[in-house]
C-alpha positions as CSV (number, residue, x, y, z in Angstrom):
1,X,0.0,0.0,0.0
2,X,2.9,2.4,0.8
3,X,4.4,1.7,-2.3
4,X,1.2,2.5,-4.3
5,X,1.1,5.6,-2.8
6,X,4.3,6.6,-2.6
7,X,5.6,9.7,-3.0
8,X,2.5,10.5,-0.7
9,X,2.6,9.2,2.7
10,X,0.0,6.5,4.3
11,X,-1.0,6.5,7.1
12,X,-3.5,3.5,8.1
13,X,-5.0,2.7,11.7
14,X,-4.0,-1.2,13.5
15,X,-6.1,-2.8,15.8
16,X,-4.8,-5.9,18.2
17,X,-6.6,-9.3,19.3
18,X,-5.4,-11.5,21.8
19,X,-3.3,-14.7,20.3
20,X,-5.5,-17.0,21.2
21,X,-7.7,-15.6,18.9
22,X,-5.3,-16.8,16.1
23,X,-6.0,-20.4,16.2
24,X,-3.2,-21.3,13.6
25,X,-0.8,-20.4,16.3
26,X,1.5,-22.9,17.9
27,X,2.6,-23.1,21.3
28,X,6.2,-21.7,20.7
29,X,3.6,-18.6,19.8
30,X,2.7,-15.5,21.6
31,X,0.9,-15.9,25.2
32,X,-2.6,-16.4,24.7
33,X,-3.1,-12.4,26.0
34,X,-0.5,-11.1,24.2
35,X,-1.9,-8.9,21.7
36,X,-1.4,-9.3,18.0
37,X,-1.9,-6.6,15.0
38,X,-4.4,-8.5,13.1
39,X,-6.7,-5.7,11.6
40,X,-6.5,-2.8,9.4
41,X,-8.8,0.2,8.7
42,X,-8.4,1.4,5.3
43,X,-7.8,5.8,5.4
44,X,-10.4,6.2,2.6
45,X,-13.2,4.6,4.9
46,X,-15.6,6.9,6.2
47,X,-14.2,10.0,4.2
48,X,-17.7,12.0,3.2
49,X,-18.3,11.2,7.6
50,X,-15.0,13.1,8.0
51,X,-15.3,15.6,5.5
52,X,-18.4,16.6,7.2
53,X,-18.2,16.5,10.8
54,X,-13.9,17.3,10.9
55,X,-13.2,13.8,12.5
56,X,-12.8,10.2,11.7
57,X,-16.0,8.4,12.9
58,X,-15.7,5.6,11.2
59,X,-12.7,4.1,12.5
60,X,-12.7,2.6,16.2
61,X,-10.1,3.2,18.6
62,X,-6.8,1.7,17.6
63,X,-3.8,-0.1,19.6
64,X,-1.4,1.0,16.7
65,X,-0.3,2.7,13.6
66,X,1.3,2.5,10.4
67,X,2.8,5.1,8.6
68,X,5.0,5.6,5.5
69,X,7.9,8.3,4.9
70,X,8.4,8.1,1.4
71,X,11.7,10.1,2.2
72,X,12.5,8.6,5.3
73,X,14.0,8.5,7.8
74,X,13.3,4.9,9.3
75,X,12.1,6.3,12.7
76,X,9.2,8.0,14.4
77,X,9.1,12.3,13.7
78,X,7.0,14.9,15.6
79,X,4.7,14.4,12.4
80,X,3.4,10.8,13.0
81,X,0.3,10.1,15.3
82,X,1.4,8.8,18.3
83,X,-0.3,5.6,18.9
84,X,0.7,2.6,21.4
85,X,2.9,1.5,18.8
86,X,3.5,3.0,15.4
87,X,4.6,0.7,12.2
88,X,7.2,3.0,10.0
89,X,8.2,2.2,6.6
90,X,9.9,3.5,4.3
91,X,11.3,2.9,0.7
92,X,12.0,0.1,-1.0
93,X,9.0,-0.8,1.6
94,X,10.2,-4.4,2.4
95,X,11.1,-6.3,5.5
96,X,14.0,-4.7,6.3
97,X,12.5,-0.9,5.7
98,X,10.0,-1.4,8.5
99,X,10.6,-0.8,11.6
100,X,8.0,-0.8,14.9
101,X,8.3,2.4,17.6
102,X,6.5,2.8,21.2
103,X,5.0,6.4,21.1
104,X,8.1,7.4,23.0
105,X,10.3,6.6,19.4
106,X,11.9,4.0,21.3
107,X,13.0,0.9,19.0
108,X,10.8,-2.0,19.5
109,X,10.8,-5.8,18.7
110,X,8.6,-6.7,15.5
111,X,7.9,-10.0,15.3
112,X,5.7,-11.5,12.2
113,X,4.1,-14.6,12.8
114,X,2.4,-16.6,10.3
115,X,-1.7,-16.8,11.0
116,X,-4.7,-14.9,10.4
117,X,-7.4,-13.3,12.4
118,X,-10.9,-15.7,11.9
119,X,-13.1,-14.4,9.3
120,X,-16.3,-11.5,10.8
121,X,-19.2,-12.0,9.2
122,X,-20.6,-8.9,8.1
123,X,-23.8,-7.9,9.3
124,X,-25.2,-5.6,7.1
């Protein structure tokens, strides 16, 4: 998605569950409570809502963050919303141009397991 929009910036909200939410995870995994990024909240969603009212109400309240400096550097600025944790990548926008920040800009581990969040059905 960064890459797409590049040279714009993207900025997308994260929201955790607990592992044992994941059921494809083994037991070398995360503690059951640990929470896990699993969910993403386009920034297009809910734009006519924002462009009327000033404010995102169609995205809930978010653990994390992921943003994109198309120019770098690979660390959190004064610019990026401070969230629990903030994702920041930058170009070529692979593994090793991502990097995971506390709202302090303090380094943090980023680990990437392999599973999935169960599916939601949509009730519409």
């Amino acid at each position: 998605m960064a890459d797409d929009r590049d040279p714009n910036s993207v900025t997308v909200a994260l929201a955790t569950r607990p592992a044992r939410d994941l059921p494809e995870l083994d037991e070398d995994g995360p503690a059951p409570d640990e929470p896990v990024f699993t969910d993403l909240y386009l920034p297009e969603t809910g734009g006519s809502v924002s462009a009327v009212f000033g404010m995102d109400l169609s995205t809930p309240r978010t653990q994390g963050r992921f943003v994109s400096h198309p120019t770098g550097p690979l660390a959190l600025t004064q610019e990026d919303d401070l969230h629990e944790t903030v994702l920041v990548a930058v170009p070529p926008y692979d593994r090793d141009s991502l990097a995971a920040f506390d709202r302090r800009g303090s380094r943090i581990e980023l680990t990437l397991l392999d599973a999935a969040p169960p599916e939601v059905a949509f009730e519409g």
